[in-house]
LOGU-16487 format. One line per field, with one value per residue: residue in one letter; x, y, z of N, C-alpha, C in turn. Coordinates in nm, 3 decimals, padded with zeros to 5 digits. Each point is the difference from the previous one (the first is absolute). Layout:
// LOGU-16487
res: [a,...]
n.c1: [X,...]
n.c2: [Y,...]
n.c3: [Z,...]
ca.c1: [X,...]
ca.c2: [Y,...]
ca.c3: [Z,...]
c.c1: [X,...]
c.c2: [Y,...]
c.c3: [Z,...]
This chain:
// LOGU-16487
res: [x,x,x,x,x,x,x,x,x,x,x,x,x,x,x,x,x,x,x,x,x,x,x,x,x,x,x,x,x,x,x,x,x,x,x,x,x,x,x,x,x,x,x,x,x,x,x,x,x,x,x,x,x,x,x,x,x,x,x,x,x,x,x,x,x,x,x,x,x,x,x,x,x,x,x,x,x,x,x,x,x,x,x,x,x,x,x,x,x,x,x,x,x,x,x,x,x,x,x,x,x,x,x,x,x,x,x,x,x,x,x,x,x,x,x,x,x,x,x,x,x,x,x,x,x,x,x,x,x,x,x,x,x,x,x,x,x,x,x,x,x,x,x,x,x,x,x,x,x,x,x,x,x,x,x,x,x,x,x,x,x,x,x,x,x,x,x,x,x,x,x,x,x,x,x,x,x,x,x,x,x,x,x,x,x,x,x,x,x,x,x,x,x,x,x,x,x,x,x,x,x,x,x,x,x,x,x,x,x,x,x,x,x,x,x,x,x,x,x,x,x]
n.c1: [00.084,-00.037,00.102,-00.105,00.032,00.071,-00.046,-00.069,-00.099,00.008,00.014,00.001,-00.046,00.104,-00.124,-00.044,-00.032,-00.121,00.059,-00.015,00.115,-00.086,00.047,-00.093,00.087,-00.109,-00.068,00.004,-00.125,00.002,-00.046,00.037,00.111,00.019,-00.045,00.087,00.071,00.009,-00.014,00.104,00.034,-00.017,00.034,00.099,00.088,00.108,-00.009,00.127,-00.029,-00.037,00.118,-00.010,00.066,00.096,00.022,-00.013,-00.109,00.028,-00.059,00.074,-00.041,-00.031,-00.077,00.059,-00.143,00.108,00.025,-00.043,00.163,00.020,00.029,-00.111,00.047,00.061,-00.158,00.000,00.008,-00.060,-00.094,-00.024,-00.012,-00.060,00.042,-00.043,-00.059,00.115,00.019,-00.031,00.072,00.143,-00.062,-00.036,00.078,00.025,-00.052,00.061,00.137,-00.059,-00.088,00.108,-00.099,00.030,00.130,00.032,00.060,-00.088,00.087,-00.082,00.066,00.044,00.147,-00.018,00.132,00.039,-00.006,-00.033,-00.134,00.066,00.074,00.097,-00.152,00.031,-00.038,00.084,-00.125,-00.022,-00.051,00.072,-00.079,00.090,-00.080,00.117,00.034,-00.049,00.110,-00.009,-00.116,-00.093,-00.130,-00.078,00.037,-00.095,00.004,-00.003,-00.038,-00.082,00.010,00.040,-00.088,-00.079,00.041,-00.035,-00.123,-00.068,00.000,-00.094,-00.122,-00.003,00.016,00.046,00.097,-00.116,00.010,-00.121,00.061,00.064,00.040,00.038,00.043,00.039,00.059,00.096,00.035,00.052,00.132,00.045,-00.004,00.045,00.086,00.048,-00.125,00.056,00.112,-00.057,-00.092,00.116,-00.049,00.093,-00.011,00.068,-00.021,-00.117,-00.080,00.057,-00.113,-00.120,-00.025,00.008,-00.109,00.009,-00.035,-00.075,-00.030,00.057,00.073,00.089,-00.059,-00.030,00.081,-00.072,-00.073,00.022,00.122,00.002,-00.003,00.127,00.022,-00.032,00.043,00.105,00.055]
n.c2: [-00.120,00.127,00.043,00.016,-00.031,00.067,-00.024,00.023,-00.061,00.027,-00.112,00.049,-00.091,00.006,-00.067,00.130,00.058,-00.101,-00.091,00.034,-00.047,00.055,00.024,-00.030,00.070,00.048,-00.092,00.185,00.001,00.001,-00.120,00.108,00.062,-00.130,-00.082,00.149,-00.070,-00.133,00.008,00.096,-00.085,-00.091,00.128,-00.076,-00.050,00.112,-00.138,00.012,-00.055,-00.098,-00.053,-00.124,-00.072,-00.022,-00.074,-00.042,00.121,00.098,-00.076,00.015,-00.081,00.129,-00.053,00.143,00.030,00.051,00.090,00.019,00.072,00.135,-00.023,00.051,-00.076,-00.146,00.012,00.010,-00.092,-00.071,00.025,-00.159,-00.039,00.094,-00.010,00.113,-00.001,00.005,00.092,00.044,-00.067,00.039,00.119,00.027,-00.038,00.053,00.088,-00.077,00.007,00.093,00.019,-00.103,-00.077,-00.037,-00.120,00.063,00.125,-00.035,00.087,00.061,00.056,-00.132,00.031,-00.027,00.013,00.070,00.127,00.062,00.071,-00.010,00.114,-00.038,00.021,00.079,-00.094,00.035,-00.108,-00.070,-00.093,00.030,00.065,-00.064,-00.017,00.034,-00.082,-00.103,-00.043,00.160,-00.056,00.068,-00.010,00.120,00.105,00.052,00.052,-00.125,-00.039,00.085,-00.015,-00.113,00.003,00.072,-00.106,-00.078,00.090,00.021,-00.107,00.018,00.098,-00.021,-00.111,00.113,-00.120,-00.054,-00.060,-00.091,00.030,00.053,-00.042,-00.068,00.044,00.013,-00.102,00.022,00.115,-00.105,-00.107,00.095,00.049,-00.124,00.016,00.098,-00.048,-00.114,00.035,00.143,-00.083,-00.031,00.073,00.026,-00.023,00.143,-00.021,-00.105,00.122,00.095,-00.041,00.006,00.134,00.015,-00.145,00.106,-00.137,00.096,00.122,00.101,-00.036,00.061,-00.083,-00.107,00.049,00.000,-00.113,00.016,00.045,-00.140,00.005,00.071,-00.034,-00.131,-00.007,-00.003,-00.105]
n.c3: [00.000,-00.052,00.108,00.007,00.164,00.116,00.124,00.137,-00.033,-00.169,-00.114,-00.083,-00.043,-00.140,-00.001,-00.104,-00.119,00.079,00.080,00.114,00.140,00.117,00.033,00.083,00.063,00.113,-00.115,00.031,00.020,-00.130,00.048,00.077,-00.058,-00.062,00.130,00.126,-00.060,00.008,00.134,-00.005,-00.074,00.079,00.092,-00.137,00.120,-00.096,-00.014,00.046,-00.111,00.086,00.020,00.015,00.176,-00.022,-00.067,00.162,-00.027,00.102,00.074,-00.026,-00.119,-00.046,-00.088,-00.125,-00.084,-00.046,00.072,-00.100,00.003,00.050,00.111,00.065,00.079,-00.101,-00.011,00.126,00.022,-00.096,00.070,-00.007,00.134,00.028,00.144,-00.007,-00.128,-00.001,00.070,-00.097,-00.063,00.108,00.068,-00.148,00.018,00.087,-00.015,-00.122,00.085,00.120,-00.086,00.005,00.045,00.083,-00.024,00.085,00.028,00.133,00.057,-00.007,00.128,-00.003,-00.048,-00.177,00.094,-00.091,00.024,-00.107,-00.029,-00.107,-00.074,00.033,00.060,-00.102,-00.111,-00.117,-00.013,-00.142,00.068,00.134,00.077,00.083,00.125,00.046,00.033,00.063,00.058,00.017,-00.106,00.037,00.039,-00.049,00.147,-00.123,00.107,00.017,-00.103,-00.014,00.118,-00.028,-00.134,00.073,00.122,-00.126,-00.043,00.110,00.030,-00.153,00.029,00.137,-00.096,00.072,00.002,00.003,-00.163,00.089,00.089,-00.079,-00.048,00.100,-00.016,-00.121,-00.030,00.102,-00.054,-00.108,00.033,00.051,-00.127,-00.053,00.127,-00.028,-00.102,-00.078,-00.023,-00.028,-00.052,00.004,00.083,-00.041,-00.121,00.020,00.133,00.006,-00.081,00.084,00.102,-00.124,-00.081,00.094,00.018,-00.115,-00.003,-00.111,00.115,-00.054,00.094,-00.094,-00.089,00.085,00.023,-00.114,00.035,00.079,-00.093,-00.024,00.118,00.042,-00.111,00.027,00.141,-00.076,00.098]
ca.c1: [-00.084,00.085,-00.056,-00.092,-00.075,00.040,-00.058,00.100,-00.029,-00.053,00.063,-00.074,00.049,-00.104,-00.042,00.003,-00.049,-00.146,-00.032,00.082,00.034,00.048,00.106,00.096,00.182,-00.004,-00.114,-00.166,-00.112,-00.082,-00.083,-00.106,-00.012,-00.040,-00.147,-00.092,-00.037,-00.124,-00.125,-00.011,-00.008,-00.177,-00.041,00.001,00.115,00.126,00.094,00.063,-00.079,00.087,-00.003,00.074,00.148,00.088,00.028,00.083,00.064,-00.004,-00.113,00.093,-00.040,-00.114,-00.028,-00.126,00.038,00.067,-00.030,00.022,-00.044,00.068,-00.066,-00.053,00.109,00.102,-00.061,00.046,00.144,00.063,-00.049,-00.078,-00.104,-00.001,00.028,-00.136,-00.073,00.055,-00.073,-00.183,00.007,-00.007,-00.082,-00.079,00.055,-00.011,-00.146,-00.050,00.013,-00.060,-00.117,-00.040,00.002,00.094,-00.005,00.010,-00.049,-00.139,-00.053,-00.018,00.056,00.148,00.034,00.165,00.076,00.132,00.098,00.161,-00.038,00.063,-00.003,00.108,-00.060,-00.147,00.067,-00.118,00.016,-00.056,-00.103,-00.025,00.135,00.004,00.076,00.116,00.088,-00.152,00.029,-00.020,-00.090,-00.131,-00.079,-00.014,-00.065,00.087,00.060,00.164,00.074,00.033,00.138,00.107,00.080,00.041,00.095,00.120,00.045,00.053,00.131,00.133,-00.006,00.060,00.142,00.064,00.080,-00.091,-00.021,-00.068,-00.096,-00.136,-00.176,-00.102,-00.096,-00.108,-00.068,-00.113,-00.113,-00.075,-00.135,-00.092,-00.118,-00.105,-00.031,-00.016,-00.109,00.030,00.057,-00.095,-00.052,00.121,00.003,00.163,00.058,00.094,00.129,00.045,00.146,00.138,00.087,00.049,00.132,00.118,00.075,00.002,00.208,00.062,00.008,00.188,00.000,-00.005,-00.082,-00.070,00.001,-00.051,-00.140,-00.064,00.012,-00.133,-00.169,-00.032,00.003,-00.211,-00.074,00.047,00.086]
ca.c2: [00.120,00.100,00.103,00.157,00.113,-00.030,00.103,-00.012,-00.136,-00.128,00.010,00.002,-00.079,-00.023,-00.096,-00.039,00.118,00.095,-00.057,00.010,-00.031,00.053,-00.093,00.081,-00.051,-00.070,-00.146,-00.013,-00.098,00.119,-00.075,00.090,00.076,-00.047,-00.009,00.112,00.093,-00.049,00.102,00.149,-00.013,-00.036,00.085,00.070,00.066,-00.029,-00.033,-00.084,-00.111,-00.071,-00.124,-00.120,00.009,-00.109,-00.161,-00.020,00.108,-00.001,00.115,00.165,00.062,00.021,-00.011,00.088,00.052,00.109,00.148,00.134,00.151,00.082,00.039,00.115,00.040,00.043,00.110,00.071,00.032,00.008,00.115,-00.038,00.030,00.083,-00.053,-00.003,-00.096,-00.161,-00.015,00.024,-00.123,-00.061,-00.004,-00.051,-00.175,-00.035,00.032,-00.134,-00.105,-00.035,-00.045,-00.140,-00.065,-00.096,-00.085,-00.144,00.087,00.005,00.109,00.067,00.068,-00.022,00.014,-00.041,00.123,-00.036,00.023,00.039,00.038,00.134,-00.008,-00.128,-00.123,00.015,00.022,00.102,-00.062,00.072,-00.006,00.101,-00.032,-00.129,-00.055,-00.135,-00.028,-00.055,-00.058,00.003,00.020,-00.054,00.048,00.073,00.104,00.085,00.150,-00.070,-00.027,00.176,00.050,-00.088,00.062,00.147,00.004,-00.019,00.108,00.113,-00.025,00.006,00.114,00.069,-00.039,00.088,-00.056,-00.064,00.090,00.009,00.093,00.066,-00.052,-00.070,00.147,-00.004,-00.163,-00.026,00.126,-00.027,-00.071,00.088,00.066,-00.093,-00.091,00.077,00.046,-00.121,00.030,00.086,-00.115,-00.105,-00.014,-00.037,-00.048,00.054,-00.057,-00.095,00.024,00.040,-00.140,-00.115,00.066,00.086,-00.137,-00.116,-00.062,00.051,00.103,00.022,00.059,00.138,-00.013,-00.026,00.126,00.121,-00.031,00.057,00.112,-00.019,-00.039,00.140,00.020,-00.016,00.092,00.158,00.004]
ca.c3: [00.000,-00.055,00.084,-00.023,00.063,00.092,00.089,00.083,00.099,-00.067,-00.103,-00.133,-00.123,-00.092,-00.031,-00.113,-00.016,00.033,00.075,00.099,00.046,00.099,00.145,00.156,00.016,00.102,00.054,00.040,-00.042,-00.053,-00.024,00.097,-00.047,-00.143,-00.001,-00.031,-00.142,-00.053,00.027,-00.066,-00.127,-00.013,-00.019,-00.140,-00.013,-00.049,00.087,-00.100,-00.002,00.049,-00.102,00.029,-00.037,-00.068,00.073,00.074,00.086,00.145,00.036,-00.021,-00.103,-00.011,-00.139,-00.038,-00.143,-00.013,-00.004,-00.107,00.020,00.157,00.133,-00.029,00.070,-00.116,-00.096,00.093,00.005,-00.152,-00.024,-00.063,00.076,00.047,00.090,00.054,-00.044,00.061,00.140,-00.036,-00.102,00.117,00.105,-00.079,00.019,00.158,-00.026,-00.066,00.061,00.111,-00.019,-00.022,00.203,00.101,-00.043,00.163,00.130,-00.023,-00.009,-00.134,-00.029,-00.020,-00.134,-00.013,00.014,-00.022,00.111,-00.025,-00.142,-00.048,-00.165,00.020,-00.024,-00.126,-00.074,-00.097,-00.188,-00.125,00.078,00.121,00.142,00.031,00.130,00.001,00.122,00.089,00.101,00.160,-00.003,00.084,00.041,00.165,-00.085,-00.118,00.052,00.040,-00.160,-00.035,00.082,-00.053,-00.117,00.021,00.144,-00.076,-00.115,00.103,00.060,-00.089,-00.046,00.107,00.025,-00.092,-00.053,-00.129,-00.114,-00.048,00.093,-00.095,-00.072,00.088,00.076,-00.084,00.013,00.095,-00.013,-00.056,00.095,00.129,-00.092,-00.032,00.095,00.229,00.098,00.014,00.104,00.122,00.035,00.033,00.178,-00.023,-00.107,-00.042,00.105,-00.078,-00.147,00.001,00.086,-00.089,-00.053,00.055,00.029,-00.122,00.041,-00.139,-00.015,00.046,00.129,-00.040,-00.069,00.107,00.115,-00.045,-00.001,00.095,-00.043,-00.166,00.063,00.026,-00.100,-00.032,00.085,00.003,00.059]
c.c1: [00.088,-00.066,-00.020,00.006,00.023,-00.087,00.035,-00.022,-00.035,00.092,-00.103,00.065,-00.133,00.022,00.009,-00.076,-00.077,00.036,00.130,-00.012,00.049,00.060,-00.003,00.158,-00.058,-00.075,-00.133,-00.073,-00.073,-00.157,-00.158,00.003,-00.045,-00.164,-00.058,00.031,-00.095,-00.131,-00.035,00.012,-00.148,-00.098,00.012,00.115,00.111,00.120,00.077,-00.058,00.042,-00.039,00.047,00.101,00.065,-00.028,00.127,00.055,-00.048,-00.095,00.062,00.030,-00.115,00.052,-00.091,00.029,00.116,-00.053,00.101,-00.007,00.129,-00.081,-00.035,00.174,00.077,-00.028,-00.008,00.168,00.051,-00.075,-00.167,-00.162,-00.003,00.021,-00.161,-00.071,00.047,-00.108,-00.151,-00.024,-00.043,-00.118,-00.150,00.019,-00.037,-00.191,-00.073,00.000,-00.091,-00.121,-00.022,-00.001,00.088,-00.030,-00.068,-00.090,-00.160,-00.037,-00.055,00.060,00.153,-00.023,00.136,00.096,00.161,00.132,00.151,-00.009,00.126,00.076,00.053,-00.050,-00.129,00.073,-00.096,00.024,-00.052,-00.181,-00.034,00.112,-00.065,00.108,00.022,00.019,-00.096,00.085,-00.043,-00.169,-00.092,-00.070,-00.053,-00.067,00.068,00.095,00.141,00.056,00.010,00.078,00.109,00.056,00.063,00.124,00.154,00.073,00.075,00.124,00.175,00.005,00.097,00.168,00.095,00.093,-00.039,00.025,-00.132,-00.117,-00.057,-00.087,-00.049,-00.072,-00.105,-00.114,-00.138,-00.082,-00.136,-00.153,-00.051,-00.093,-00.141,-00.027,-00.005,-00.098,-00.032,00.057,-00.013,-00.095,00.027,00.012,00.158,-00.016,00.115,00.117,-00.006,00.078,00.079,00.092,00.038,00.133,00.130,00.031,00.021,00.160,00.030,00.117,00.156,-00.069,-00.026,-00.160,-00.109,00.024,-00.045,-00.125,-00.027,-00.058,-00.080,-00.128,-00.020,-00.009,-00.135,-00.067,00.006,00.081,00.114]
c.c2: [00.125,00.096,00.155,00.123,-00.059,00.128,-00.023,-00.140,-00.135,00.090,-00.068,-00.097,00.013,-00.163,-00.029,00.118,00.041,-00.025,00.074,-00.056,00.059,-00.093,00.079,-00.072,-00.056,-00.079,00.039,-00.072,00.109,-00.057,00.045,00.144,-00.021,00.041,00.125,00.076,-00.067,00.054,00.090,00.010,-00.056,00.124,00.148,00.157,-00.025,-00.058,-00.161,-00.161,-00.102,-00.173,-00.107,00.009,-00.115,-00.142,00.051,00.152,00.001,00.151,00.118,00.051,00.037,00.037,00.052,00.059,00.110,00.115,00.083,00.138,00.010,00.001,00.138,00.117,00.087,00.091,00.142,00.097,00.059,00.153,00.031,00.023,00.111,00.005,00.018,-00.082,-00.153,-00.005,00.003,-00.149,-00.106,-00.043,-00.069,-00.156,-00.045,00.035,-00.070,-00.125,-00.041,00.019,-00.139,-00.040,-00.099,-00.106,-00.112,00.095,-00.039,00.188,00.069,00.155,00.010,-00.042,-00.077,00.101,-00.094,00.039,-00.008,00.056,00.165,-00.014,-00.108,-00.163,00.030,-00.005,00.064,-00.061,00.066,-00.015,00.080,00.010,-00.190,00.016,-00.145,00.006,-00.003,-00.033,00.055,00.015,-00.068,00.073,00.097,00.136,00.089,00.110,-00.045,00.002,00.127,00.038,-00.060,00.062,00.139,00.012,-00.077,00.068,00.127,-00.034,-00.024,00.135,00.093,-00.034,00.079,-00.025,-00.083,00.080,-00.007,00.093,00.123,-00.073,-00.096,00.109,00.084,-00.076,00.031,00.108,-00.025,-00.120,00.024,00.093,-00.091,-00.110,00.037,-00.006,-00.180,-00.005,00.037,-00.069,-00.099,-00.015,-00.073,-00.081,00.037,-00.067,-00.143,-00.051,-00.031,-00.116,-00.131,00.019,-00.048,-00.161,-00.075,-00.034,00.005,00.054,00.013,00.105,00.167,00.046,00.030,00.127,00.149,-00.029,00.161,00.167,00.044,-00.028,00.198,00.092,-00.008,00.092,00.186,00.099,00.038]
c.c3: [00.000,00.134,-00.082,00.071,00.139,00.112,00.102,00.079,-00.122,-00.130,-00.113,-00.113,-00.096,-00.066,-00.135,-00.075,00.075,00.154,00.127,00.106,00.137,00.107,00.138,-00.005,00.131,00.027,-00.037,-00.084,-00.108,-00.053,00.052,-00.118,-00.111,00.027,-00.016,-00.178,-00.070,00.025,00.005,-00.168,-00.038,00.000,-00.039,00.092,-00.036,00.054,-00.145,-00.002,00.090,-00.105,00.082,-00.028,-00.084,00.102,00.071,00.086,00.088,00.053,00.054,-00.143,-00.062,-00.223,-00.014,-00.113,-00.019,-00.078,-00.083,00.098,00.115,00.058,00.052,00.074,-00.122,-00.079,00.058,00.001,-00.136,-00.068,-00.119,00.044,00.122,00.169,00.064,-00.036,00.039,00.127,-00.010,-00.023,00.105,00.046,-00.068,-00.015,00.126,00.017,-00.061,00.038,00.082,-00.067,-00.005,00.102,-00.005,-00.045,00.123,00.093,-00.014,00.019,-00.113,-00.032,-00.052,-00.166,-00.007,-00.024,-00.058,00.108,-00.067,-00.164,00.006,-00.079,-00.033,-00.038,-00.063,-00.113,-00.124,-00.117,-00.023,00.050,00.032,00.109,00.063,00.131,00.011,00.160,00.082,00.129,00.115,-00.020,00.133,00.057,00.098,-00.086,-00.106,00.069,00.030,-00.113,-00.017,00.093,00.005,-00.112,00.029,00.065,-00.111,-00.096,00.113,00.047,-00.069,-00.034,00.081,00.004,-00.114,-00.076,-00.094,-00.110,-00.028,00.091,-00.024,-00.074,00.094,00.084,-00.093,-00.030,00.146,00.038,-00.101,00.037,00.156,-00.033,-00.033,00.115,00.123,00.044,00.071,00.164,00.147,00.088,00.069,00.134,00.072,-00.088,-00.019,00.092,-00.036,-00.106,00.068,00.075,-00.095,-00.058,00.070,00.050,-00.119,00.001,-00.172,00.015,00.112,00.171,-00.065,-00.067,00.112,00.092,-00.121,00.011,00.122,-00.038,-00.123,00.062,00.024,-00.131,-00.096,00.082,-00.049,00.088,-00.066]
């Protein structure tokens, strides 16, 4: 298999023109994540096809149609897509998202929440935009997923040494326009964000110590 595309916890093989190949490097099981795209694809959201894996892989590979296009990030960066609108784009994904109920939760107020949607993991075919990357997905209320995306774009925004902290700060002016009011609602959604944030074992000790300053930063702090 020809590696594609490396991130920070699984590596990408392509299978063969249509077909790809994700790997966690650490075991996980993506056999739970396979399930929630299936069911957010059942209800006709953009999410990469998922396919049967090969004879003999390991439920840490997850097989899915390959995606034509940059990531809304690269188009970003490249100057192609506008940084605000990245964030409009955003928050319109996450708003779509939670109209679909819960796969398991008997509540009816709980939704399926990805918990880690931002430009990085949308990619832009010739389709449309298409979220990728399901692992920290599950269930609860929408105001957590809207304060999650916001507390990752902020916290790279505030990091002045970033090249990309200007436009993550654009980025997230954009989706606090189409989602603050998501948010506001949230009765600490926003400190949850931030406690998830700040234990993701992704994330570098440095990385992890700007979460706090990107929570004062949504606030207007």
């Amino acid at each position: 298999m020809e590696l594609i595309g490396a991130g920070r916890s699984a590596d990408v093989y392509a299978l063969d023109d249509d077909l790809v190949l994700r790997r966690y490097r650490d075991g996980h099981d993506a056999r739970e994540e396979a399930a929630v795209m299936t069911y957010v694809a059942a209800h006709g959201y953009p999410v990469p096809e998922v396919r049967p894996g090969p004879g003999g892989g390991s439920p840490a590979d997850l097989v899915m149609r390959r995606l034509p296009g940059p990531t809304l990030l690269q188009a970003v960066v490249g100057g192609a897509y506008e940084p605000v609108e990245a964030g409009r784009l955003t928050a319109r994904l996450l708003r779509r998202l939670h109209t679909i109920p819960a796969r398991l939760s008997p509540d009816p107020r709980d939704r399926v929440l990805h918990l880690d949607l931002h430009p990085d993991n949308v990619m832009l075919t010739p389709a449309g935009a298409v979220v990728i990357d399901w692992r920290n997905s599950r269930e609860g209320r929408p105001e957590l997923d809207a304060a999650l995306s916001a507390v990752i774009l902020a916290q790279v925004a505030v990091d002045e040494a970033d090249p990309l902290a200007g436009l993550a700060r654009a980025v997230l002016s954009g989706l606090l326009r189409d989602l603050g009011d998501v948010m506001d609602g949230g009765g600490g959604a926003l400190e949850e964000a931030a406690r998830l944030r700040a234990a993701d074992s992704g994330l570098t000790a440095e990385e992890a110590g700007f979460v706090e300053a990107g929570v004062r930063l949504i606030r207007g702090g």
